[in-house]
Each structure stands twice: as structure tokens, then as C-alpha cells.
N, C-alpha and C positions, 0 to 999 in steps of 0.2 A: 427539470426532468428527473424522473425517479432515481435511483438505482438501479433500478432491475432496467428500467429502461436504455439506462445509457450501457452498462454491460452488456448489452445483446450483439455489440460488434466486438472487433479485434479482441478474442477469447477470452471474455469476462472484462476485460479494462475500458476503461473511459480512451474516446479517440483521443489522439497528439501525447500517450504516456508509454514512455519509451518499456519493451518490452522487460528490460534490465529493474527497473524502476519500480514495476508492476510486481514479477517477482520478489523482491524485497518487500515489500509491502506487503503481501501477506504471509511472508515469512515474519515478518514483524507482527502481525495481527495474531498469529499463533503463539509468537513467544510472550506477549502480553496475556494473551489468555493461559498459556502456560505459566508464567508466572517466571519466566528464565531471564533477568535481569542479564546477564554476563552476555547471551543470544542478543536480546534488546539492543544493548549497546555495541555489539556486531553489526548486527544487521543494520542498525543506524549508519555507522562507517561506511558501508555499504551503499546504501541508499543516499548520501551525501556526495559521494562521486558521479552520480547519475543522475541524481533530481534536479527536477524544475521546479519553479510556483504550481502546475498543474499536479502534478506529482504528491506535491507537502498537501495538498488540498485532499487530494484522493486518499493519502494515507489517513488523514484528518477526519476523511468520511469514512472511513474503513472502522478506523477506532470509535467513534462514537456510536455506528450503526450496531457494536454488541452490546450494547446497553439495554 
């Protein structure tokens, strides 16, 4: 399934990724493109409390999709 396709439910995230989960992730997608090391490793802490496998996967797809 695409990206675009699977975002089209539950606002912009992949189904079964917890709401928490989802926000950190592209808050991390920003701070990687921002280039904010000190953020990066926040937001990780962050996202370590909440994530799943489905989670680490999506952030996975997040970060290589700016390529």
C-alpha cells in the first residue's frame, strides 16, 4: 500500500499507531530535517515510551520518504 494511501484514515497516520506515537514522529521528521540533534534525541525519549514495532516502522517510512 502506498503512503498516501495508507494515510488517508485516522489523520494522516497508518491504522493501529497510537495517536502519541504518531505525533512524535513527525516531530522527529522535522527535527532531522531541521538538523536539531538535542530535539532528535528528545523526541526519541519521547517516542520510546509509546512505540510499537508498527510505530518504529512508520517513523522508518517517514525518514526515508525525504529522500
Amino acid at each position: 500500500m502506498s503512503p498516501k494511501a495508507r494515510s488517508a484514515g485516522q489523520g494522516g497516520r497508518p491504522p493501529g499507531i497510537d495517536p502519541r506515537a504518531s505525533e512524535a514522529i513527525e516531530h522527529i521528521v522535522q527535527a532531522v530535517r531541521d538538523g536539531n540533534d538535542a530535539r532528535i534525541r528528545s523526541l526519541l525519549a519521547d517516542l520510546a515510551a509509546v512505540a510499537d514495532t508498527a510505530a518504529l516502522l512508520y517513523l522508518r517510512e517517514r525518514l526515508y520518504a525525504q529522500r
